[in-house]
Biopython code that builds the backbone (N, CA, C, O; Angstrom):
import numpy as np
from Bio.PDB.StructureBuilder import StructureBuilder

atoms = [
    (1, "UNK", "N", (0.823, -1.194, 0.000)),
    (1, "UNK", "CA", (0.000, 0.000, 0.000)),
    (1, "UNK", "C", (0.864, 1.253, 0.000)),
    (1, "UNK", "O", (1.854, 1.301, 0.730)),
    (2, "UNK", "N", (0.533, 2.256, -0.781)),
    (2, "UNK", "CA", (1.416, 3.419, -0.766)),
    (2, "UNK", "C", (0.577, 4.335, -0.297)),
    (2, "UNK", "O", (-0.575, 4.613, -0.629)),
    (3, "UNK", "N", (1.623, 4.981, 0.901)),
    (3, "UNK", "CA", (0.836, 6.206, 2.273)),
    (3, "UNK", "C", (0.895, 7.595, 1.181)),
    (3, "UNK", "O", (1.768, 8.084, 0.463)),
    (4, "UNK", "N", (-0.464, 7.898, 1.479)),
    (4, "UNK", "CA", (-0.618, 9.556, 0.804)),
    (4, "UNK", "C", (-0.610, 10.626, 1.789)),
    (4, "UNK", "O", (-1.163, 10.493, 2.880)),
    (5, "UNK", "N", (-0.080, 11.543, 1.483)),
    (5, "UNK", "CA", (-0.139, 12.628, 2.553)),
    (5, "UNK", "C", (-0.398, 13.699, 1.673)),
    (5, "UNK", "O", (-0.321, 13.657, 0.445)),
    (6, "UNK", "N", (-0.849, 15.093, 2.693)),
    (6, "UNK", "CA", (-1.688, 15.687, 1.411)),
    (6, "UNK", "C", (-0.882, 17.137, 2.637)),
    (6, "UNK", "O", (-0.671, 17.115, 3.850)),
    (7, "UNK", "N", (-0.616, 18.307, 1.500)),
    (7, "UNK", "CA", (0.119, 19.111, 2.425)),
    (7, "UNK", "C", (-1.073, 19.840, 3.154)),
    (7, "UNK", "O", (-2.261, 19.637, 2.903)),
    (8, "UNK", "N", (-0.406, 21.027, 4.423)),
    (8, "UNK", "CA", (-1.348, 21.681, 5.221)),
    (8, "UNK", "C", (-2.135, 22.604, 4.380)),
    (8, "UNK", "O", (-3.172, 23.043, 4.877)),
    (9, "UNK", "N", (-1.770, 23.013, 3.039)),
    (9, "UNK", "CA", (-2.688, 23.734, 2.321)),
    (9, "UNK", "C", (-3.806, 22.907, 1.631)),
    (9, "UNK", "O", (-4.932, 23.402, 1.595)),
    (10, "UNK", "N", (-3.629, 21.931, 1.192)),
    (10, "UNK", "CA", (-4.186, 20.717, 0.311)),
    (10, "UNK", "C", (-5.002, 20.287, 1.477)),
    (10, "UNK", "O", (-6.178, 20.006, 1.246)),
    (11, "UNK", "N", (-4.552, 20.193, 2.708)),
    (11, "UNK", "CA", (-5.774, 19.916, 3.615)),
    (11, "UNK", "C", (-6.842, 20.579, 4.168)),
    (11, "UNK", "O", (-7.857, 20.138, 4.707)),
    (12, "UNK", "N", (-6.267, 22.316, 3.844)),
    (12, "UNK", "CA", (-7.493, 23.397, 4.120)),
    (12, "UNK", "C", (-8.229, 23.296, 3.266)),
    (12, "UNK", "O", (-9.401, 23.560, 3.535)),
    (13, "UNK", "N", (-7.949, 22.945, 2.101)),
    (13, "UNK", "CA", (-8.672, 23.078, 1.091)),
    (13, "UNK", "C", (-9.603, 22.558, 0.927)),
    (13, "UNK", "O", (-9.409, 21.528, 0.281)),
    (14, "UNK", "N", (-11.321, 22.830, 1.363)),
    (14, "UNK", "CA", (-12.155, 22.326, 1.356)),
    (14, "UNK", "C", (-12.735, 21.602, 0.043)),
    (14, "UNK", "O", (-12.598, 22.156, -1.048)),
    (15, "UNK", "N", (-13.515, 20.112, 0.177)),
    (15, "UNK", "CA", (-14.100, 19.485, -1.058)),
    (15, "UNK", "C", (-15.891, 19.100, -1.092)),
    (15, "UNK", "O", (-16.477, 18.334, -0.327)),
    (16, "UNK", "N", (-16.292, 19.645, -1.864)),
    (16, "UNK", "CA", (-17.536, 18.951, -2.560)),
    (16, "UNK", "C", (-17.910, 17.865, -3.369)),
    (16, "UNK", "O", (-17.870, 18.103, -4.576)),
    (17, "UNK", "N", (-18.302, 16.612, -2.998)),
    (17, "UNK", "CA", (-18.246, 15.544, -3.621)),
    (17, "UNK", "C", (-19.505, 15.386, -4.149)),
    (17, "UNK", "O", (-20.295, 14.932, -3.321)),
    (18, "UNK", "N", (-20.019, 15.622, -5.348)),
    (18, "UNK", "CA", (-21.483, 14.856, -5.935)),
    (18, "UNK", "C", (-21.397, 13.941, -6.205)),
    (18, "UNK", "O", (-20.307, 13.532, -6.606)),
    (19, "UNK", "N", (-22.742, 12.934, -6.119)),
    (19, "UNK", "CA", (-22.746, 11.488, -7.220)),
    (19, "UNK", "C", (-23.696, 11.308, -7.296)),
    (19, "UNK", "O", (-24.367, 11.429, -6.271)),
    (20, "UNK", "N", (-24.288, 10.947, -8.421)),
    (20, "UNK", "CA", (-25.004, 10.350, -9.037)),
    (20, "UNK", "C", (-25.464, 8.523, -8.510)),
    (20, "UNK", "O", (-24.938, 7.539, -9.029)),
    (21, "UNK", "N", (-26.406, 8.463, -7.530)),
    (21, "UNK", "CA", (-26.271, 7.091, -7.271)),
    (21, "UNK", "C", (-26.950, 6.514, -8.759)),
    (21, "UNK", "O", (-27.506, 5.506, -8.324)),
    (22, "UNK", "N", (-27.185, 6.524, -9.923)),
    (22, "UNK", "CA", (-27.329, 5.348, -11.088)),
    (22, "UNK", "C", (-26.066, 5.612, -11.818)),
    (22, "UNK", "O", (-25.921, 4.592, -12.491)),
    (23, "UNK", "N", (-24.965, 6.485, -12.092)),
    (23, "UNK", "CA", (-23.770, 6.575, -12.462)),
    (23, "UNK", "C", (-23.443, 5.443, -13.141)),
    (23, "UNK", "O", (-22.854, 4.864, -12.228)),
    (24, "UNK", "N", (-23.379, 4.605, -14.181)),
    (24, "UNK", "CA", (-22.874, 3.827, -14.796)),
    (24, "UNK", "C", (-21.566, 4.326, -15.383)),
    (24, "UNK", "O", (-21.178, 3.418, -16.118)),
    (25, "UNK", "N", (-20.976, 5.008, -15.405)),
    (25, "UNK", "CA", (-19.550, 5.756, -15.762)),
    (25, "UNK", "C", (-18.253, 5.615, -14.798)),
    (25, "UNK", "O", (-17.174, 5.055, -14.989)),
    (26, "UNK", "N", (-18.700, 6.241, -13.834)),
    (26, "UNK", "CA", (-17.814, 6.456, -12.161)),
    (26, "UNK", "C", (-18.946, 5.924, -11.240)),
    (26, "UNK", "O", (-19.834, 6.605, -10.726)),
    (27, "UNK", "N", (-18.761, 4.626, -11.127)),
    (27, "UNK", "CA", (-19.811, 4.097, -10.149)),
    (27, "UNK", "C", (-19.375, 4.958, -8.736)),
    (27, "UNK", "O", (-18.411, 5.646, -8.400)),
    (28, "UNK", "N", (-20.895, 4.427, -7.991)),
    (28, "UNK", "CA", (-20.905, 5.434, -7.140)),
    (28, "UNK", "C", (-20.107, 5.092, -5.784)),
    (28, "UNK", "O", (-19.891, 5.952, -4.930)),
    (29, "UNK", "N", (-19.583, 3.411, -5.639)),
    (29, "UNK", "CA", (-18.579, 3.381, -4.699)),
    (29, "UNK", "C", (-17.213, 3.347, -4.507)),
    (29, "UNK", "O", (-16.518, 2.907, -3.591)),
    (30, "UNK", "N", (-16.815, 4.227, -6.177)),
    (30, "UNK", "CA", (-16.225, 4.601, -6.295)),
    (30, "UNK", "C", (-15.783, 6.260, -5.567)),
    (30, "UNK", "O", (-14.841, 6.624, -4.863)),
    (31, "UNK", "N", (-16.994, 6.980, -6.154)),
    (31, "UNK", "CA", (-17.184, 8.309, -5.894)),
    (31, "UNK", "C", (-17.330, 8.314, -4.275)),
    (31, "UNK", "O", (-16.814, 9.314, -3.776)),
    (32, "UNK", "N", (-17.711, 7.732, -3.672)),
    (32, "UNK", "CA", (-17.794, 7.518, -2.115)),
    (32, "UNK", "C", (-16.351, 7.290, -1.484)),
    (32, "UNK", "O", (-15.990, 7.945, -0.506)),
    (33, "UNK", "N", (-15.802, 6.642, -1.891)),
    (33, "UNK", "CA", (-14.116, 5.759, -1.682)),
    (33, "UNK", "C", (-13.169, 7.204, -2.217)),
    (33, "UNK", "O", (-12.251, 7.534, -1.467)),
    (34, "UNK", "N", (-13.303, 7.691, -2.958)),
    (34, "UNK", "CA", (-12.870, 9.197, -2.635)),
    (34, "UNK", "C", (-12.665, 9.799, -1.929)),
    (34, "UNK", "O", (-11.634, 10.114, -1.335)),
    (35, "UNK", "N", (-14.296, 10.236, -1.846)),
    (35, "UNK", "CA", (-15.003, 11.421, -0.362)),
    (35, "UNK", "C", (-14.405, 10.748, 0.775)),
    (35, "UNK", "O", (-14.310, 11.479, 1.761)),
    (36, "UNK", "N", (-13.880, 9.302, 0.952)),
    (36, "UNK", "CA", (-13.762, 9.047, 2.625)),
    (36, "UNK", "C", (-12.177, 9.191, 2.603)),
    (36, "UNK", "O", (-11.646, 9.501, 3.670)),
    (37, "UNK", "N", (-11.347, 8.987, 1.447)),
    (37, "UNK", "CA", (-9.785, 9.230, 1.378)),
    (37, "UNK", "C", (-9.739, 10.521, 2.167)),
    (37, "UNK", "O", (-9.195, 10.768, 3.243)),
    (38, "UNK", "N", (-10.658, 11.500, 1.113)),
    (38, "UNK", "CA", (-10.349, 12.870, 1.500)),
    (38, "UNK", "C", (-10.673, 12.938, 2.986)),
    (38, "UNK", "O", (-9.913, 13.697, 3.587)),
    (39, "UNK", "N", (-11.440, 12.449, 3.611)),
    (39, "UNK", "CA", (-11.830, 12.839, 5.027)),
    (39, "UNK", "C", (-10.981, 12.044, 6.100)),
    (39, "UNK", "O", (-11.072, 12.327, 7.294)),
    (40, "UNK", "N", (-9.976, 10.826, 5.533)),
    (40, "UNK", "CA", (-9.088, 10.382, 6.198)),
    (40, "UNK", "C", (-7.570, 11.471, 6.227)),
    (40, "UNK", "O", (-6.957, 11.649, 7.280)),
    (41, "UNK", "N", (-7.283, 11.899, 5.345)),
    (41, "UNK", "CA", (-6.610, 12.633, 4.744)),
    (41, "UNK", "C", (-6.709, 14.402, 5.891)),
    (41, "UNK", "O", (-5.914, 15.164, 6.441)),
    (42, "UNK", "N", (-7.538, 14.329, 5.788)),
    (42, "UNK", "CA", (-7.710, 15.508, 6.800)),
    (42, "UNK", "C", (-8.811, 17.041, 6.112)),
    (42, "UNK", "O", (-9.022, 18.167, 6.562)),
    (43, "UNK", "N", (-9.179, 16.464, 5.123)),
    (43, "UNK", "CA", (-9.401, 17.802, 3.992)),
    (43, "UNK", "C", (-11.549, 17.424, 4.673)),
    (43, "UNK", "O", (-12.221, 16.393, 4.705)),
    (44, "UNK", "N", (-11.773, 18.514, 4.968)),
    (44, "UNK", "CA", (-13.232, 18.768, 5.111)),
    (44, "UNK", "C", (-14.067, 18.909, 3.852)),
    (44, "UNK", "O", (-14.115, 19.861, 3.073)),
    (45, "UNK", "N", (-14.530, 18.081, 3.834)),
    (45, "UNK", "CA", (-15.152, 16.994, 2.456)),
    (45, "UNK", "C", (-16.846, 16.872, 2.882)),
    (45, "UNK", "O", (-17.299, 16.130, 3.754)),
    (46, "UNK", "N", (-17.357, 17.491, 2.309)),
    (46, "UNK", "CA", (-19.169, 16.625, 1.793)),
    (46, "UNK", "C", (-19.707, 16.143, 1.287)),
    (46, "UNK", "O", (-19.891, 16.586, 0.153)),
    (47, "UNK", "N", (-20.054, 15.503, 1.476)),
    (47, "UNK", "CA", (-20.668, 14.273, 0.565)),
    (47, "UNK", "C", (-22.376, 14.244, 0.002)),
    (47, "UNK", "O", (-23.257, 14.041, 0.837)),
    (48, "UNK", "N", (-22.673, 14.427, -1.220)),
    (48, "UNK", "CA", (-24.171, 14.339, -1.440)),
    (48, "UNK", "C", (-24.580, 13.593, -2.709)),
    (48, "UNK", "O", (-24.014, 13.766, -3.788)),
    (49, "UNK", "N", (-25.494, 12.840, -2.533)),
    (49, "UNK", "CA", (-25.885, 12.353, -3.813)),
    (49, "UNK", "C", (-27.434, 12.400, -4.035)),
    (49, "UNK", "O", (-28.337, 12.633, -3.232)),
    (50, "UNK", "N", (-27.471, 12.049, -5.643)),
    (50, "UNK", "CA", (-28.552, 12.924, -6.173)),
    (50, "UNK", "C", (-28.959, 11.308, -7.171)),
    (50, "UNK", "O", (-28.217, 10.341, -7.343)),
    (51, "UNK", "N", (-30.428, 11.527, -7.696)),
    (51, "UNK", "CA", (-30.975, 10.572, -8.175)),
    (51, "UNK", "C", (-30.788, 10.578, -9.707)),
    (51, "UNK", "O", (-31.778, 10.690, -10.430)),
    (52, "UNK", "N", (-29.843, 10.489, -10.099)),
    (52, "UNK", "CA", (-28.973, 10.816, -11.425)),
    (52, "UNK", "C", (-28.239, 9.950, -11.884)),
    (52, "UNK", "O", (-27.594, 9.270, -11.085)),
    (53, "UNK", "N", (-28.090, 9.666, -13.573)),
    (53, "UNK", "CA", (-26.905, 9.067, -13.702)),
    (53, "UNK", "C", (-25.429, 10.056, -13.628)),
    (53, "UNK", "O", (-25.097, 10.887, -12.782)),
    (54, "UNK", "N", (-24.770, 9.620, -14.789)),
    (54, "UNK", "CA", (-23.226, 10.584, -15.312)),
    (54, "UNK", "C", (-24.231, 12.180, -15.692)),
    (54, "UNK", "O", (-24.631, 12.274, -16.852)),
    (55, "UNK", "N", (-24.470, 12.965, -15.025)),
    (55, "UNK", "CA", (-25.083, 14.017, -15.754)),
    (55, "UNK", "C", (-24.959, 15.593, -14.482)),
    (55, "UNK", "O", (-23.985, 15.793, -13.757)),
    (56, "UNK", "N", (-26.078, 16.387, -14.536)),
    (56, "UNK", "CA", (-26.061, 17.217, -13.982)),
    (56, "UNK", "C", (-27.419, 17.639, -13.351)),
    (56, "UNK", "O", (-27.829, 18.245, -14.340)),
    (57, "UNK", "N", (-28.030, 17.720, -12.799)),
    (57, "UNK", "CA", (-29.449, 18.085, -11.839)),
    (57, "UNK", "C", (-29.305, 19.348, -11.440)),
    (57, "UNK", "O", (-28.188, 19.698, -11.058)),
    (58, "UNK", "N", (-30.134, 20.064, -11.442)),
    (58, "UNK", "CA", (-30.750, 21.518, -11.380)),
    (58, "UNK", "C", (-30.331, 21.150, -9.402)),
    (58, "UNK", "O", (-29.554, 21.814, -8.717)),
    (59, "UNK", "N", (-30.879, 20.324, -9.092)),
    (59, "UNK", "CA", (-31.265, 20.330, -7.606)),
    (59, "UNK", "C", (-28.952, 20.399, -7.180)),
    (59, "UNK", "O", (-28.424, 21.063, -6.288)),
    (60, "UNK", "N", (-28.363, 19.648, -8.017)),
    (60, "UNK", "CA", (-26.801, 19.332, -7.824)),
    (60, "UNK", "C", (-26.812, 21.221, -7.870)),
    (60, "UNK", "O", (-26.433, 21.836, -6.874)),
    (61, "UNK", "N", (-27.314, 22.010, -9.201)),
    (61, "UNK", "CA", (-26.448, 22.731, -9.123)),
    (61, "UNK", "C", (-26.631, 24.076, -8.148)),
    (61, "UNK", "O", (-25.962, 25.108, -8.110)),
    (62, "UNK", "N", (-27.641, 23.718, -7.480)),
    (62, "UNK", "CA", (-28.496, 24.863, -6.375)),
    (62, "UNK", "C", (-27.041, 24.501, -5.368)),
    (62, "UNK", "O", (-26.226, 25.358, -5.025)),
    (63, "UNK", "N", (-26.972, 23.135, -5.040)),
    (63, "UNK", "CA", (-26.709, 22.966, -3.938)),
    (63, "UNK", "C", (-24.930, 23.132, -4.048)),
    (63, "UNK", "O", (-24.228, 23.262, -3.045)),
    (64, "UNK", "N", (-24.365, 23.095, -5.522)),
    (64, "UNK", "CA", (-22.877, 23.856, -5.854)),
    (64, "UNK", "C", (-22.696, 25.277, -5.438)),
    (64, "UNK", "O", (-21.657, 25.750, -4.976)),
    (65, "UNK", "N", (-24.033, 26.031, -5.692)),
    (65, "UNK", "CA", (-24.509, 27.192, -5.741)),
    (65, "UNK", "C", (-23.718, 27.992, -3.868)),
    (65, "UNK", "O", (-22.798, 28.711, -3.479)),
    (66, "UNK", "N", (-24.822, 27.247, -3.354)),
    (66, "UNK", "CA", (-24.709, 27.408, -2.085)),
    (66, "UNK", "C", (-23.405, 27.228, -1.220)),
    (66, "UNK", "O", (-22.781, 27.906, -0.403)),
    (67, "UNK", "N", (-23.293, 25.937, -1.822)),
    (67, "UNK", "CA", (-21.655, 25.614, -0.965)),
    (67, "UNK", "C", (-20.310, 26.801, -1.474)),
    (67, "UNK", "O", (-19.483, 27.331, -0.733)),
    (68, "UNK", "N", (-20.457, 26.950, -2.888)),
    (68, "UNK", "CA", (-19.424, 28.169, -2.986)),
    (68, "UNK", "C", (-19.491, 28.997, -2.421)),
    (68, "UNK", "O", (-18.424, 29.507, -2.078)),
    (69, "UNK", "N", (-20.908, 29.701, -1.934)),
    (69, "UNK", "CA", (-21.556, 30.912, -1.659)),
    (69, "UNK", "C", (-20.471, 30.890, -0.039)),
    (69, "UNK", "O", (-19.733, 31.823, 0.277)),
    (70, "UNK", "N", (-20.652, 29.560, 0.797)),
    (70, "UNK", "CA", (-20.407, 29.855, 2.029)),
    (70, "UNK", "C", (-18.988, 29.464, 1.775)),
    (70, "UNK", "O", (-18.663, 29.320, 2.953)),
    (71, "UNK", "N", (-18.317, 29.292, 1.357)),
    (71, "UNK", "CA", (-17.109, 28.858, 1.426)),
    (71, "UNK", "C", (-16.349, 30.556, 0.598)),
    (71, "UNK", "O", (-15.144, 30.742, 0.763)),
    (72, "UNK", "N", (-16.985, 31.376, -0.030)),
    (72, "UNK", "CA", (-16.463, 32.741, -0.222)),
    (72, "UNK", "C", (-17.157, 33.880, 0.460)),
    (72, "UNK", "O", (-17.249, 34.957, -0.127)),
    (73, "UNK", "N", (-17.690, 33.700, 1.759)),
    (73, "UNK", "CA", (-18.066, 34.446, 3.014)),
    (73, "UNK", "C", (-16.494, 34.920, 3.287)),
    (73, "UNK", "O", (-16.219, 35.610, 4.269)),
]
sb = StructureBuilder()
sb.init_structure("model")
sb.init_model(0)
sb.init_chain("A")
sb.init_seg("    ")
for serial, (resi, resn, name, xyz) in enumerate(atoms, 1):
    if name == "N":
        sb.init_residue(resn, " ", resi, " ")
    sb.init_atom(name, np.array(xyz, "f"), 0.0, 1.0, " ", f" {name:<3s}", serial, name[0])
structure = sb.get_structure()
């Protein structure tokens, strides 16, 4: 197994994770197995999924909307 370390900036650096739980592209426990690296890793990571395949939802992009909004307060 090779140890990842992620620097103190790379760890402020907050993440937004979408998925699509029907995703036939990037299955979705894939996209999950990510989001939990990052949160082992140290990086403050959210996780949301949406009733979608590989695509984009009005409801995904409200909620992109928002998270930028508070993250440039």
């Amino acid at each position: 197994n090779e140890q990842h370390q992620l620097s103190a900036c790379q760890q402020r650096t907050p993440a937004l994770c979408l998925h699509g739980v029907h995703d036939p592209v990037v299955i979705p426990s894939m996209g999950r197995t990510a989001f939990e690296y990052l949160n082992t890793w140290g990086v403050a990571a959210r996780w949301q999924e949406y009733p979608m395949e590989h695509e984009v939802v009005v409801e995904e992009l409200n909620d992109v909307h928002e998270w930028l909004a508070m993250q440039l307060q």
